[in-house]
C-alpha positions, -999 to 999 in steps of 0.1 A, spaced: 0 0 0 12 34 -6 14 64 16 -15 84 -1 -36 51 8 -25 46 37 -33 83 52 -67 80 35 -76 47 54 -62 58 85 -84 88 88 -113 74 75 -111 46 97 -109 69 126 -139 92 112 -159 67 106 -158 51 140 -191 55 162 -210 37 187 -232 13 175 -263 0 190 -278 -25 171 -255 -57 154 -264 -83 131 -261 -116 143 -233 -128 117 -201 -142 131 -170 -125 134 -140 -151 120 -113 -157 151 -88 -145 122 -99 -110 117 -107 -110 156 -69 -117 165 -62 -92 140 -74 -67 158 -64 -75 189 -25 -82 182 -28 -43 161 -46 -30 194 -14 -45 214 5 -23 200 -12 7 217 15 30 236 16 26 268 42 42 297 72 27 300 60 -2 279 41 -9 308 13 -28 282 -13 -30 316 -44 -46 293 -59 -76 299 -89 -87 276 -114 -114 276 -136 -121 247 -170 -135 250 -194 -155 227 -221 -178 225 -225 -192 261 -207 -174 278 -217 -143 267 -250 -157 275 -244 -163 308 -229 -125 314 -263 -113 301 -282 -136 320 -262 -125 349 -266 -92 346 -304 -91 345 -311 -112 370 -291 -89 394 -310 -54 378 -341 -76 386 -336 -92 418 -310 -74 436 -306 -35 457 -296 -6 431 -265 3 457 -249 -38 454 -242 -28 421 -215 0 422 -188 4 396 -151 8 413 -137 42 398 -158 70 390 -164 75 352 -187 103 353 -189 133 372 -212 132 407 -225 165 393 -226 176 352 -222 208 344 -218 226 311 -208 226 284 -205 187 299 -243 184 304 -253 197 273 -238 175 252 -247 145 275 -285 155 269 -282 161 232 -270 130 227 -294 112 247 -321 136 232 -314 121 197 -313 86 204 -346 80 223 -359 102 193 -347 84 171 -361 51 190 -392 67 192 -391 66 233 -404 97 250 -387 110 276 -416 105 299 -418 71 292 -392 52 317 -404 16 309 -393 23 275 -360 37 283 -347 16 307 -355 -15 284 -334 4 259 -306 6 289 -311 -30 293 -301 -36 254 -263 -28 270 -261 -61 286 -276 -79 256 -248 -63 238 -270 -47 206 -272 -81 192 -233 -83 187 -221 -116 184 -191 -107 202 -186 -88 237 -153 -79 250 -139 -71 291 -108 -52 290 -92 -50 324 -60 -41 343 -42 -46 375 -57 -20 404 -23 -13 421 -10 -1 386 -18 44 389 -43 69 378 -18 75 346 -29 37 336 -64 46 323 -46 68 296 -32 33 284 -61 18 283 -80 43 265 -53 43 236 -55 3 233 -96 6 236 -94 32 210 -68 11 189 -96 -17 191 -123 3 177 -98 14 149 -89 -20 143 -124 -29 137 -133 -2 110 -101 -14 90 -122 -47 96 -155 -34 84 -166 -40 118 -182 -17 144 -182 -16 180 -199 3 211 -174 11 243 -197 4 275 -187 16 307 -221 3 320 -208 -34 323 -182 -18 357 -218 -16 377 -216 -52 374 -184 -62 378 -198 -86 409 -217 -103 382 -190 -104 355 -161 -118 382 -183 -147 389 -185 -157 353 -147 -147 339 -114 -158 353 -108 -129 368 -81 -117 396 -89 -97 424 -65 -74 415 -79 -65 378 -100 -36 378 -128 -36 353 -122 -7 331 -152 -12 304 -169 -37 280 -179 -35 245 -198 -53 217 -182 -56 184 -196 -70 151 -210 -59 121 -235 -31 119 -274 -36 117 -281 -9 90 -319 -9 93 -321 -6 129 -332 32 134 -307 37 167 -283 32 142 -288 66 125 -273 81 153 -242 107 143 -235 123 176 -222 161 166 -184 171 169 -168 198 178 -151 219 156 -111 222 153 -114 258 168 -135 245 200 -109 227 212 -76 232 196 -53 264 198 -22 267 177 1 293 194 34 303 176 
């Protein structure tokens, strides 16, 4: 491939990426899968330090993560169900919280769900643990004595994942919902009790006739968040 190429794919890989909320079913082959995981391994990472950890789920066991999960939101106190780091502010404020509600605005719209209508919306939350349909779910994970710096790394090799998937002509949705069940997850994954869970996410290939789908979140412009000083 030559350079021209290259730069084009690159930045139309990254472009294109967006969160994705409804999969079709089809399979994702364990080749292109390892491809993007080796390619998302080579994520920078201070002092080489390479802190990931990543389980992959399918079929049954992905099954039984979603089974899990909604038993717990069914069964079980709001409060048992905790993530272990804070993701999002106690408090939003602006510019923060408008964003946050646009977003949200245009999704329900586009779903059809009014905002009055909290049966609706919280089986739409619920679609999280189902992961949209994806065939494949993902944990990534790293050891909690490791510092704060550590979740830089770990955004990078997330980000390097979702990357890795468009070059795929795959799509994916990061989910930091899955760390209020982390209680859940631990009893179904081999985990430690020293990996924190940073996130999950579904991966696979888009549903393009789901309406949710439709979804372009808005971006800022260059100017709103970049200043070039000579």
């Amino acid at each position: 491939m030559n350079v021209e190429n290259l730069r084009a794919d690159v930045h139309s890989a990254i472009k294109s990426r967006r969160s994705i909320r409804r999969f079709l079913p089809t399979e994702v082959p364990q080749e292109i899968l390892e491809k993007i995981l080796i390619g998302a391994g080579y994520a920078p990472s201070g002092h080489n330090s390479q802190p990931w950890k990543v389980y992959i789920i399918r079929g049954e066991t992905k099954q039984r993560v979603t089974d899990g999960i909604l038993k717990a939101i069914a069964t079980e106190p709001e409060e048992d169900h905790q993530p272990e780091y804070d993701y999002y502010p106690t408090e939003w404020f602006d510019p923060y919280l408008t964003r946050r509600r646009k977003v949200g605005h245009d999704l329900y719209e586009l779903l059809g769900i009014e905002r009055s209508d909290k049966a609706a919306r919280e089986k739409q939350m619920a679609e999280n643990f189902s992961f949209f349909g994806a065939p494949v779910g993902m944990f990534v994970t790293f050891d909690r004595r490791l510092a704060t710096g550590t979740f830089m790394d770990i955004g990078m090799f997330l980000q390097s994942i979702f990357i890795g998937a468009r070059g795929e002509g795959l799509d994916t949705c990061g989910q930091a919902v899955f760390t209020w069940y982390h209680k859940v997850i631990r009893e179904i994954l081999p985990m430690e009790e020293n990996e924190l869970l940073a996130c999950g996410l579904s991966l696979g290939y888009i549903d393009p006739a789901a309406p949710e789908n439709r979804l372009f979140a808005e971006k800022l412009e260059l100017s709103d968040y970049c200043v070039f000083l000579d």
